[in-house]
PyMOL Python script that loads the backbone (N, CA, C, O; Angstrom):
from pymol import cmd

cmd.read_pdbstr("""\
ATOM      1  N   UNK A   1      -0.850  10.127 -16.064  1.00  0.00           N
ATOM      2  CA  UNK A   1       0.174  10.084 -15.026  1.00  0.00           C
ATOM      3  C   UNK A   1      -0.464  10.147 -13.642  1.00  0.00           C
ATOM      4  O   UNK A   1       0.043   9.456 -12.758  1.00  0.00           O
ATOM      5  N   UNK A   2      -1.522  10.903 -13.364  1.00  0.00           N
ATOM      6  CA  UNK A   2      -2.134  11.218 -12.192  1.00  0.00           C
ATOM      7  C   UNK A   2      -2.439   9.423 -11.711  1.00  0.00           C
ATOM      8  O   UNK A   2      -1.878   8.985 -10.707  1.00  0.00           O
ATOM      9  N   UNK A   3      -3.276   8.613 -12.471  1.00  0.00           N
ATOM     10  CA  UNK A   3      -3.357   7.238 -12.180  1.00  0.00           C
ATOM     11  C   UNK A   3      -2.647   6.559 -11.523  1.00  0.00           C
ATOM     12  O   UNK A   3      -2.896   6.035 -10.437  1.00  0.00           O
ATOM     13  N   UNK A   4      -1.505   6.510 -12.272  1.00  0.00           N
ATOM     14  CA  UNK A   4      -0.252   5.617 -11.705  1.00  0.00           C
ATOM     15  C   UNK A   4      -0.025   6.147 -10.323  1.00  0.00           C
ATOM     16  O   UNK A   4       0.123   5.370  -9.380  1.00  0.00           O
ATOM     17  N   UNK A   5       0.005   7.385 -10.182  1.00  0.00           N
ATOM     18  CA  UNK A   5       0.106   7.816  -8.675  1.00  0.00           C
ATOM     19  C   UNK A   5      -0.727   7.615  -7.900  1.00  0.00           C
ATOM     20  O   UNK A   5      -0.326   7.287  -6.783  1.00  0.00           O
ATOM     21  N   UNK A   6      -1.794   7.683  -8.050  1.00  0.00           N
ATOM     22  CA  UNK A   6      -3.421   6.750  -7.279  1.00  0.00           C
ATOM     23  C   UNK A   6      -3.238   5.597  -7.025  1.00  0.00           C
ATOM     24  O   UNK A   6      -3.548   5.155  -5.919  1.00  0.00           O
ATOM     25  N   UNK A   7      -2.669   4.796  -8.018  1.00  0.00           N
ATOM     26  CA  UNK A   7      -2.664   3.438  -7.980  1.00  0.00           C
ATOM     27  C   UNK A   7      -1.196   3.316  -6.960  1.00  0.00           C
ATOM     28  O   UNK A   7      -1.405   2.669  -5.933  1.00  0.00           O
ATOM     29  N   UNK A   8      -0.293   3.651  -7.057  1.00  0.00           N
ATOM     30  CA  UNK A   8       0.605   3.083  -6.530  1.00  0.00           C
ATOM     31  C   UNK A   8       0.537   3.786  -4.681  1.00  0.00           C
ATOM     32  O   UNK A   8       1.442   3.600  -3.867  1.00  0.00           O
ATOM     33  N   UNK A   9      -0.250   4.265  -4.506  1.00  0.00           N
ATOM     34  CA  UNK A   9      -0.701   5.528  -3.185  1.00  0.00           C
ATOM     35  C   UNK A   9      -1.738   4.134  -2.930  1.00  0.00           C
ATOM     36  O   UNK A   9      -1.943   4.041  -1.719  1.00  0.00           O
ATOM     37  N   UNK A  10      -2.286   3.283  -3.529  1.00  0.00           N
ATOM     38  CA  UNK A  10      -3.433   2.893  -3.362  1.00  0.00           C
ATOM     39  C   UNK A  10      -2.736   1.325  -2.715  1.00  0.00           C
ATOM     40  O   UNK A  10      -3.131   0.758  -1.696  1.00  0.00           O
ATOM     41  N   UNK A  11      -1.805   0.938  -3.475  1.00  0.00           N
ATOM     42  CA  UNK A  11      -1.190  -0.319  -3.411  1.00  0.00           C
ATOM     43  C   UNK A  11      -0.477  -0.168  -1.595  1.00  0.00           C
ATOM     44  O   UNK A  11      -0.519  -1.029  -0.716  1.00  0.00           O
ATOM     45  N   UNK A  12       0.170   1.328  -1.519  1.00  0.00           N
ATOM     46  CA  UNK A  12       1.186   1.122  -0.421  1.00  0.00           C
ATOM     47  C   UNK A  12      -0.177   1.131   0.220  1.00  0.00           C
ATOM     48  O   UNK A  12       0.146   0.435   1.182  1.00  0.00           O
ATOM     49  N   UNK A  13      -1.164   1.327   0.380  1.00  0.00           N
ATOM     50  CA  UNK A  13      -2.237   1.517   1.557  1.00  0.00           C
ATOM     51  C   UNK A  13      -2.387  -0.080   1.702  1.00  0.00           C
ATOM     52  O   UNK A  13      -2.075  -0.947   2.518  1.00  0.00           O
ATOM     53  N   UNK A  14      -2.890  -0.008   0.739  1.00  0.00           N
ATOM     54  CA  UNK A  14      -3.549  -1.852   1.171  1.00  0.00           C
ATOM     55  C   UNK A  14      -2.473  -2.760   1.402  1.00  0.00           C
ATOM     56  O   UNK A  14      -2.693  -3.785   2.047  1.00  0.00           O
ATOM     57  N   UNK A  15      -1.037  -2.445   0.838  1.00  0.00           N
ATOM     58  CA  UNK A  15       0.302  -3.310   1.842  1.00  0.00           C
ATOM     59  C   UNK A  15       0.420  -3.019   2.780  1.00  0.00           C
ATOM     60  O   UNK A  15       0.710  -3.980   3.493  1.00  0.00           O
ATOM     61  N   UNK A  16       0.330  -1.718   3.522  1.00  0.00           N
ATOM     62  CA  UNK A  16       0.171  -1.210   4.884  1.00  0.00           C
ATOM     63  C   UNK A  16      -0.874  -1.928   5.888  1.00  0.00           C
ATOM     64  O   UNK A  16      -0.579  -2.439   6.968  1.00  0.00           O
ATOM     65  N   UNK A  17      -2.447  -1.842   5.170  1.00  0.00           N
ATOM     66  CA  UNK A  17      -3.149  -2.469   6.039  1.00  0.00           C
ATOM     67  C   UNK A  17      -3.067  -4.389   6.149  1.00  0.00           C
ATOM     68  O   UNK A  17      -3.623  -5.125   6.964  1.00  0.00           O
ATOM     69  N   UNK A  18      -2.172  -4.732   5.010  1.00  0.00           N
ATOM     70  CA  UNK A  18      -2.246  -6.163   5.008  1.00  0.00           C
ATOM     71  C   UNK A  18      -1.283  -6.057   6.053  1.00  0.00           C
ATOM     72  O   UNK A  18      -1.858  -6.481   7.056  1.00  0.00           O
ATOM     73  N   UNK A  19       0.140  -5.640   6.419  1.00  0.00           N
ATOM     74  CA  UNK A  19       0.855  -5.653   7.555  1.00  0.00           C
ATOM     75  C   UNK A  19       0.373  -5.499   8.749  1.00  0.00           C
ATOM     76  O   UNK A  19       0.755  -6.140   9.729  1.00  0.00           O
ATOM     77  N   UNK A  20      -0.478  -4.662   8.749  1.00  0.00           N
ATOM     78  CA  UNK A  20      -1.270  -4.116  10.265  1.00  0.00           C
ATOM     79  C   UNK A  20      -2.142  -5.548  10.442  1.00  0.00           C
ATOM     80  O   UNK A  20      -2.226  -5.939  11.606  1.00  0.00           O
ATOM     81  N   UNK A  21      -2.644  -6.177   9.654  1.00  0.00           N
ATOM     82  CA  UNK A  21      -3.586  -7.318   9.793  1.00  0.00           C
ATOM     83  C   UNK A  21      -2.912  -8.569  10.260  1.00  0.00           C
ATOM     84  O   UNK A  21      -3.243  -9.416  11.088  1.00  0.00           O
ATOM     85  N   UNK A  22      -2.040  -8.456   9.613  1.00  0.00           N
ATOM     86  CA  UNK A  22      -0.798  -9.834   9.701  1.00  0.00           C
ATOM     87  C   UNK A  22      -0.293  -9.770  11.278  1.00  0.00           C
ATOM     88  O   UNK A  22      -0.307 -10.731  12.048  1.00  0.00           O
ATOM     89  N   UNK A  23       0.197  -8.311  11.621  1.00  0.00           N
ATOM     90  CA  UNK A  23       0.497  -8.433  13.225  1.00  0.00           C
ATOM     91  C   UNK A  23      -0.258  -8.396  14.100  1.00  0.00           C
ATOM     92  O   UNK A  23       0.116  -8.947  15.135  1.00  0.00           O
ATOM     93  N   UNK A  24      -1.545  -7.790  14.092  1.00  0.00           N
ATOM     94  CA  UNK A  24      -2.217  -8.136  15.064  1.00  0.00           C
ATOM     95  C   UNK A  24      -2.823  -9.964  15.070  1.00  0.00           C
ATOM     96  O   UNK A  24      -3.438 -10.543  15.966  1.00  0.00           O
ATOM     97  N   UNK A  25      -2.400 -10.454  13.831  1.00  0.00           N
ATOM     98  CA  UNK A  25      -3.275 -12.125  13.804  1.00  0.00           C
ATOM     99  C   UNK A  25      -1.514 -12.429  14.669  1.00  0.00           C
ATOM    100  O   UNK A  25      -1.473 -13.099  15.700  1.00  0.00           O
ATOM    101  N   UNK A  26      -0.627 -12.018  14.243  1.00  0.00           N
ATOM    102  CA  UNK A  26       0.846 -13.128  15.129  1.00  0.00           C
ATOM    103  C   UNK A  26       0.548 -12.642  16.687  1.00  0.00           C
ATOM    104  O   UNK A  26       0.198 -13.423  17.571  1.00  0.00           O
ATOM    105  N   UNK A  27       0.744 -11.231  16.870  1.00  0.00           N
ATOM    106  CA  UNK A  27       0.183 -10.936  18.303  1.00  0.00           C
ATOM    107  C   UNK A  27      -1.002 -11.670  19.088  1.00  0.00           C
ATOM    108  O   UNK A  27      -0.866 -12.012  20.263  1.00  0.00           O
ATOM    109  N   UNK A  28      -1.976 -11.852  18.481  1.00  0.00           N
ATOM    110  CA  UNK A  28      -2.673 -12.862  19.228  1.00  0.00           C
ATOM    111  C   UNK A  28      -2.627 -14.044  19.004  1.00  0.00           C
ATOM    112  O   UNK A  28      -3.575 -14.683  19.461  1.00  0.00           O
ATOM    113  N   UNK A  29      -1.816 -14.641  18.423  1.00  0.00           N
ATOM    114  CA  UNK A  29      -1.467 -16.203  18.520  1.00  0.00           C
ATOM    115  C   UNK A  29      -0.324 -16.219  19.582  1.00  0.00           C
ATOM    116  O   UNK A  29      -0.162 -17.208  20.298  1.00  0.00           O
ATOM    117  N   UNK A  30       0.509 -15.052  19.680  1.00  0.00           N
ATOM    118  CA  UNK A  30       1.626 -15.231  20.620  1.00  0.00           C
ATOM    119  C   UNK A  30       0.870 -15.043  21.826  1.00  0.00           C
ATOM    120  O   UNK A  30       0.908 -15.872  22.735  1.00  0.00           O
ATOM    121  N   UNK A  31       0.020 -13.741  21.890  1.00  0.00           N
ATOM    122  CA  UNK A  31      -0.983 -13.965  23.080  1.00  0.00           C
ATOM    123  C   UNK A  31      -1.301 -15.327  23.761  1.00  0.00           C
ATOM    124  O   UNK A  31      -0.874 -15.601  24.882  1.00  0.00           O
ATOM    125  N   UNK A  32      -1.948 -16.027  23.143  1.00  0.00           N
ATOM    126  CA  UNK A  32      -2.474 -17.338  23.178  1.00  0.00           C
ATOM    127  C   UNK A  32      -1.502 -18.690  23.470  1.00  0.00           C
ATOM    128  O   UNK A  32      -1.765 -19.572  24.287  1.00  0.00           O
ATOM    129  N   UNK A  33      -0.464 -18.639  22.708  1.00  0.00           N
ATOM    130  CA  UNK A  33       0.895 -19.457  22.918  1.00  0.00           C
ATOM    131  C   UNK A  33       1.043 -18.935  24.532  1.00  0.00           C
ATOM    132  O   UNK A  33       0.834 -19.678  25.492  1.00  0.00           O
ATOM    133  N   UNK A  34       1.488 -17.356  24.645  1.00  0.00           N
ATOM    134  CA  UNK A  34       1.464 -17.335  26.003  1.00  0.00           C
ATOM    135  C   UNK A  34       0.729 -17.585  27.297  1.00  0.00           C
ATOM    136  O   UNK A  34       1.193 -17.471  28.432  1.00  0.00           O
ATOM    137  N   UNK A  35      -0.701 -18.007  26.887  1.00  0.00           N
ATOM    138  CA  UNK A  35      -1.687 -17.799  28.489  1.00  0.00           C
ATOM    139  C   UNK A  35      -1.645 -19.694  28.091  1.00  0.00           C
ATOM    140  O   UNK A  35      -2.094 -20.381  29.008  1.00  0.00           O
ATOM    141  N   UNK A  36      -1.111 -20.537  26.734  1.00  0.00           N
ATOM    142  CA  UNK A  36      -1.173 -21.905  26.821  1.00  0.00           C
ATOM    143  C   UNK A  36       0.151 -22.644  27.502  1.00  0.00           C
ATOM    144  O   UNK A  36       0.054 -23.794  27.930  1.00  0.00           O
ATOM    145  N   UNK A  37       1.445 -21.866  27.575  1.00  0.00           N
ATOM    146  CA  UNK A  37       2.337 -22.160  28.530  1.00  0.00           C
ATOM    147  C   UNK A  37       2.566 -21.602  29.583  1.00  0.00           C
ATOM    148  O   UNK A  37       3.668 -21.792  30.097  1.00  0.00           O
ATOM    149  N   UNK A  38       1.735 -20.860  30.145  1.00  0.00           N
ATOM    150  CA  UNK A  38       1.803 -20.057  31.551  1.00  0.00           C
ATOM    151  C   UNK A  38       2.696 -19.006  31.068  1.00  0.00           C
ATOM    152  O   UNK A  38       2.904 -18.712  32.245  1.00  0.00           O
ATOM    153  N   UNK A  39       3.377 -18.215  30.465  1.00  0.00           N
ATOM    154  CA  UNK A  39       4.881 -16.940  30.353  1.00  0.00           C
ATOM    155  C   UNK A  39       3.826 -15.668  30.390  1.00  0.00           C
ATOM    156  O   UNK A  39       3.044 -15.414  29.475  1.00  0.00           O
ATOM    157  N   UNK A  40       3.917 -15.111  31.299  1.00  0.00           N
ATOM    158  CA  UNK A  40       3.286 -13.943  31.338  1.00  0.00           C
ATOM    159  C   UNK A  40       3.976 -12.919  30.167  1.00  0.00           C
ATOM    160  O   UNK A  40       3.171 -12.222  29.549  1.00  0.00           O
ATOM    161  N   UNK A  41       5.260 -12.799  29.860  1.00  0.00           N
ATOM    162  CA  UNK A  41       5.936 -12.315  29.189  1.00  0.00           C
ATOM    163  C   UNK A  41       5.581 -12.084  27.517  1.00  0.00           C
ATOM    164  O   UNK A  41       5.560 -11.056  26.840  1.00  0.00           O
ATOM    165  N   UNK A  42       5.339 -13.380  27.207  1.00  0.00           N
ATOM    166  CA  UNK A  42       4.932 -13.914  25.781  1.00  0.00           C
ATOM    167  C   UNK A  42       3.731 -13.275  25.453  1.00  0.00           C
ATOM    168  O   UNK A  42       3.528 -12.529  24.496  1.00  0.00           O
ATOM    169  N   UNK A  43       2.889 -13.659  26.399  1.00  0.00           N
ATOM    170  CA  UNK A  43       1.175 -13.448  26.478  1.00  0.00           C
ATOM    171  C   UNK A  43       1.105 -11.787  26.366  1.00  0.00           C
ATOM    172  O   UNK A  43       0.397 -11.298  25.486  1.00  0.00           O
ATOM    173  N   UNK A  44       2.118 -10.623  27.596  1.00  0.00           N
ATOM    174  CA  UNK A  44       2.225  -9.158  27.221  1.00  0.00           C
ATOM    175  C   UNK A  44       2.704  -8.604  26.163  1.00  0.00           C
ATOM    176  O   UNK A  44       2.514  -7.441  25.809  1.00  0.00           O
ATOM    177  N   UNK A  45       3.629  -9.786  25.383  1.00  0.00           N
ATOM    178  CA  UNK A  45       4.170  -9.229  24.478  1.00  0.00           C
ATOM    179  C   UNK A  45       3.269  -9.465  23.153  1.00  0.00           C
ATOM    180  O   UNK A  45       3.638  -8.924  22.111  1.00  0.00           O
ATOM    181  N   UNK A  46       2.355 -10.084  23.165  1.00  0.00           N
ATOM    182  CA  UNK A  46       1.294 -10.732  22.236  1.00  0.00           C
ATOM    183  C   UNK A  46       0.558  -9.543  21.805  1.00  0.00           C
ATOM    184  O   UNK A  46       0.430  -9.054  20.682  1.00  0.00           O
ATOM    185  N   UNK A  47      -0.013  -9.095  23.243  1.00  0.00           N
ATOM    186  CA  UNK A  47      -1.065  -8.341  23.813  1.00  0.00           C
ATOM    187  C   UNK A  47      -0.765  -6.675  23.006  1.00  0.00           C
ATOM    188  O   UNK A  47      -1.560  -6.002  22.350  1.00  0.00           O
ATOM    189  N   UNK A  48       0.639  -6.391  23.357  1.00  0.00           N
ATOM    190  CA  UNK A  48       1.496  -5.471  23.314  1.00  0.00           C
ATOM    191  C   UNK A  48       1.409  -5.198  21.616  1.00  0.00           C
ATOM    192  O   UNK A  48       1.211  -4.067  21.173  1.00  0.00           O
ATOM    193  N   UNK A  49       1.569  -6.290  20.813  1.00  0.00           N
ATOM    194  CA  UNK A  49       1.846  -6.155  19.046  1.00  0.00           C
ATOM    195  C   UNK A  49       0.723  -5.818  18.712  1.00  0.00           C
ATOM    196  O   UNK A  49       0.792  -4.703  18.195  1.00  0.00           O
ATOM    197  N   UNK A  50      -0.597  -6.311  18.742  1.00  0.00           N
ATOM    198  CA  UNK A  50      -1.722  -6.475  18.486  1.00  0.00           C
ATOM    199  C   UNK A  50      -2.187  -4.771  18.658  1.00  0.00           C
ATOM    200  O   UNK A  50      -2.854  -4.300  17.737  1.00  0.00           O
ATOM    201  N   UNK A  51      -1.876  -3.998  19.671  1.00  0.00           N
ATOM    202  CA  UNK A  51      -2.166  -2.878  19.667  1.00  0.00           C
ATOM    203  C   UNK A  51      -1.382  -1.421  19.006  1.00  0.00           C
ATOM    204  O   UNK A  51      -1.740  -0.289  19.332  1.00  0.00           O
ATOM    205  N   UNK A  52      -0.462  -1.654  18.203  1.00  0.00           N
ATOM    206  CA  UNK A  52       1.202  -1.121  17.769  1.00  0.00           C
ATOM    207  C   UNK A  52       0.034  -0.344  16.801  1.00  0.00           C
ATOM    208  O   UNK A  52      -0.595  -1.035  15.999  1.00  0.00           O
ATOM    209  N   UNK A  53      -0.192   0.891  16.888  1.00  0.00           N
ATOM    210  CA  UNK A  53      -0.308   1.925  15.791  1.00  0.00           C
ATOM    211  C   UNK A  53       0.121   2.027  14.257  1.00  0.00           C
ATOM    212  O   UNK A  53       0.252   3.001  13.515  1.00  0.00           O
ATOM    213  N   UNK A  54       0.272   0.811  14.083  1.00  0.00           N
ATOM    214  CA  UNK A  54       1.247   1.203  12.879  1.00  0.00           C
ATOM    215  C   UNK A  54       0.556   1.638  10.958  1.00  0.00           C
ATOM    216  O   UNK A  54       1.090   1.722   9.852  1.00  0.00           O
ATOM    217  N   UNK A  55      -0.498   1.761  11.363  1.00  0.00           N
ATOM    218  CA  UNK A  55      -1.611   2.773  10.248  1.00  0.00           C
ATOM    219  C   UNK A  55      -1.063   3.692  10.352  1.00  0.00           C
ATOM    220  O   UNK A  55      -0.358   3.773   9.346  1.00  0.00           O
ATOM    221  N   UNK A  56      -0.865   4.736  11.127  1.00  0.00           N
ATOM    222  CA  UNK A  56      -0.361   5.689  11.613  1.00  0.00           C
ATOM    223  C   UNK A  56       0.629   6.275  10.311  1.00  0.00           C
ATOM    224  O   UNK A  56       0.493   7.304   9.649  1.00  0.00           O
ATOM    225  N   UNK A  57       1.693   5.173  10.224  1.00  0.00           N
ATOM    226  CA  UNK A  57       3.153   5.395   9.425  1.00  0.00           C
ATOM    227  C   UNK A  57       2.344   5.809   8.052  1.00  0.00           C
ATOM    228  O   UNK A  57       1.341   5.328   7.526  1.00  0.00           O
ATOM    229  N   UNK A  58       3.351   7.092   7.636  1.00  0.00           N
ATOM    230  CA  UNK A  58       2.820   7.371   5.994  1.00  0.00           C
ATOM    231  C   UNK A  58       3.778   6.478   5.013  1.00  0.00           C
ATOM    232  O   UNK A  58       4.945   6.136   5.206  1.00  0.00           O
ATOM    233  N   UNK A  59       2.865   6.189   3.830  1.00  0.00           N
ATOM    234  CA  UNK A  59       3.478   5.130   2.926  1.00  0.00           C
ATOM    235  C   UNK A  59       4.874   5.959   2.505  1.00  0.00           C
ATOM    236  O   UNK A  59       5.140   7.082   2.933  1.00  0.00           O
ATOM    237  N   UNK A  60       5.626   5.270   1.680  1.00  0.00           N
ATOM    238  CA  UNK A  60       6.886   6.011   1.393  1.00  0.00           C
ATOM    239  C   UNK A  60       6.486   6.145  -0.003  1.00  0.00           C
ATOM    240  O   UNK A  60       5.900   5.303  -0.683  1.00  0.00           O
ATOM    241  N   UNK A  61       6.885   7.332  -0.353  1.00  0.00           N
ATOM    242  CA  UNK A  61       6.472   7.568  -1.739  1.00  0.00           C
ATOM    243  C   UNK A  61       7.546   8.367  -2.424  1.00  0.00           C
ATOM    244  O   UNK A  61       8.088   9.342  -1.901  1.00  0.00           O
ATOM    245  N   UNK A  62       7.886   7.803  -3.883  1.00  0.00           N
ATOM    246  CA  UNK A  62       9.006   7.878  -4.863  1.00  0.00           C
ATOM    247  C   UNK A  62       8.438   8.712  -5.864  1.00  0.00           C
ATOM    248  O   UNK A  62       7.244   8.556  -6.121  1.00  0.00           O
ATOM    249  N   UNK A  63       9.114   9.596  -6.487  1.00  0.00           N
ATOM    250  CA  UNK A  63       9.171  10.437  -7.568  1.00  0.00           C
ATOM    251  C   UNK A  63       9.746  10.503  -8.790  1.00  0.00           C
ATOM    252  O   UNK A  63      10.710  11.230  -9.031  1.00  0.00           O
ATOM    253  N   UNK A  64       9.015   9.512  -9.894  1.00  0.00           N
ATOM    254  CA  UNK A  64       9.679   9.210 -10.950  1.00  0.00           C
ATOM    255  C   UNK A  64       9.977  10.127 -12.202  1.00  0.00           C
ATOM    256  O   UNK A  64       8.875  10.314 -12.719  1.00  0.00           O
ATOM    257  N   UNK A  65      10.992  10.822 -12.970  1.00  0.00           N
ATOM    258  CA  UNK A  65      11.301  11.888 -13.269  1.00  0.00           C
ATOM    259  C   UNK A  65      10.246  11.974 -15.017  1.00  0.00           C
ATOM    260  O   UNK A  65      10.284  12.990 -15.711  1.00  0.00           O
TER     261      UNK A  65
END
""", "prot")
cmd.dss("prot")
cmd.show_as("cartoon", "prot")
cmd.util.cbc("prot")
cmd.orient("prot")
């Protein structure tokens, strides 16, 4: 039983860090979209995702009886 709880502690980590990876790659394409149409807006808001803490968040974890 201890396993399954490793493993599934192990899974939300590496879905966590695949999310954290995924937004900082859209954040800097929006970055980039933004400094390629002039929008200062786009480009801060690019800038802005790319840096979002979101490792931080603890995985959510379920308790099966």
């Amino acid at each position: 039983m201890d396993v399954s709880i490793a493993q599934t502690l192990e899974q939300s980590v590496n879905a966590q860090k695949t999310a954290d990876a995924s937004d900082k790659i859209k954040g800097s394409i929006m970055e980039a979209i933004g400094k390629l149409v002039g929008d200062p807006k786009v480009e801060a808001k690019g800038k802005s995702q790319q840096k979002l803490p979101k490792s931080d968040a603890k995985p959510k974890t379920t308790s099966k009886p």
